[in-house]
N, C-alpha and C positions, 0 to 999 in steps of 0.2 A: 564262557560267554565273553568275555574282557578281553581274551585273547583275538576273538573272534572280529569282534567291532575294532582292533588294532590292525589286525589284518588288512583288513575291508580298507579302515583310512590310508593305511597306506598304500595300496593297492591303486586307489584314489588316484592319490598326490600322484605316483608315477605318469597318471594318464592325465594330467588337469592340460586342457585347453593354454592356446601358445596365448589367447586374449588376457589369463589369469598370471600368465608369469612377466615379470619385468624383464624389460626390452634393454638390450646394448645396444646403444648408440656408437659407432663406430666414423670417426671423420667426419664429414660434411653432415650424417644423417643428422647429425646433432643440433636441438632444437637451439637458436640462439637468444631469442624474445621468449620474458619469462613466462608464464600462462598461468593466469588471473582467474578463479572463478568468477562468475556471471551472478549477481546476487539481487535479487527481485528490488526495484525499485518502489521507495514507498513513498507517499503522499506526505508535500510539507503542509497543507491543512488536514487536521482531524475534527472530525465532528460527532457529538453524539447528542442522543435526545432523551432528555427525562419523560417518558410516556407517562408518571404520574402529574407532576410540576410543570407539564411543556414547553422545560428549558433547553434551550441548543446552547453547547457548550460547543465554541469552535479555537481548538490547539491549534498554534503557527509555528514548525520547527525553524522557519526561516521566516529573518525577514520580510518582507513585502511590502513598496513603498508604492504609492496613490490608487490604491485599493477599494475598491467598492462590492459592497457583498447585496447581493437582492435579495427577497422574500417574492416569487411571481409564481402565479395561479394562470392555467391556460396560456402564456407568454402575455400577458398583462403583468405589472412592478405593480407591489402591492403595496412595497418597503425596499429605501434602499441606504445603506450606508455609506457613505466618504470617510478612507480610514487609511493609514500608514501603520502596520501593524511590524512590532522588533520580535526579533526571534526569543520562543518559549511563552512567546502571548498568548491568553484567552479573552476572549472577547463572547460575551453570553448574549442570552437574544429569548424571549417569551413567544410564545406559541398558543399560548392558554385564551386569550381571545378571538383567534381563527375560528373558524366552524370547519366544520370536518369537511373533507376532499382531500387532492393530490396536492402540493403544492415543490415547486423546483428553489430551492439554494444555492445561486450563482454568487463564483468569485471570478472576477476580472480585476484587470487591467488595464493600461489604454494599448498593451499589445493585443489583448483578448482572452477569451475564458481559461482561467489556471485549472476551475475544478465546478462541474455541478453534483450535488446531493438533490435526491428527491425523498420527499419524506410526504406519509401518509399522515391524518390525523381523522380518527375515527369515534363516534363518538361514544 
């Protein structure tokens, strides 16, 4: 049986597709710009919500200077913060006297919106 499944791979390897084997580069083909993978972009605020405590806990990997975060319900500000927030900050926020609906968590700037969160609160 051992012999059989060696067979078989090798048999394989002889026929593998020219996409599986590495490529010579020969003169001009030759790539000169090195090639970077592409690595998913991530969000310099984080947020999460304590659904028992309805605390928002919001992470800032970066800095971010004249900063205002909202609390609004139907595009009405329910709440709003003026902050300059340093990189590795948390910055917490209560929830616990809303009544339950949709409600949007905007962060701007005076360039414009960095980032919205919508959070449900149910009761």
């Amino acid at each position: 049986m051992k012999k059989i499944i060696i067979a078989i791979l090798a048999g394989l390897l002889c026929v593998a597709p020219a996409s599986l084997t590495a490529k010579d580069f020969k003169g001009s083909d030759r790539p000169t710009d090195p090639i970077f993978p592409r690595m998913p972009t991530t969000s310099s605020i984080i947020v999460s919500v304590d659904e028992i405590t309805g605390e928002v806990t919001m992470y800032f990997s970066e800095a971010i200077d004249d900063l205002t975060i909202s609390l609004k319900q139907n595009g009405v500000t329910l709440d709003s913060i003026e902050t300059s927030v340093d990189q590795g900050e948390t910055v917490l926020y209560q929830l616990e006297d809303y009544d339950a609906g949709y409600y949007t968590l905007v962060f701007e700037t005076p360039d414009g919106v960095i980032k919205t969160y919508y959070i449900t609160i149910e009761d």
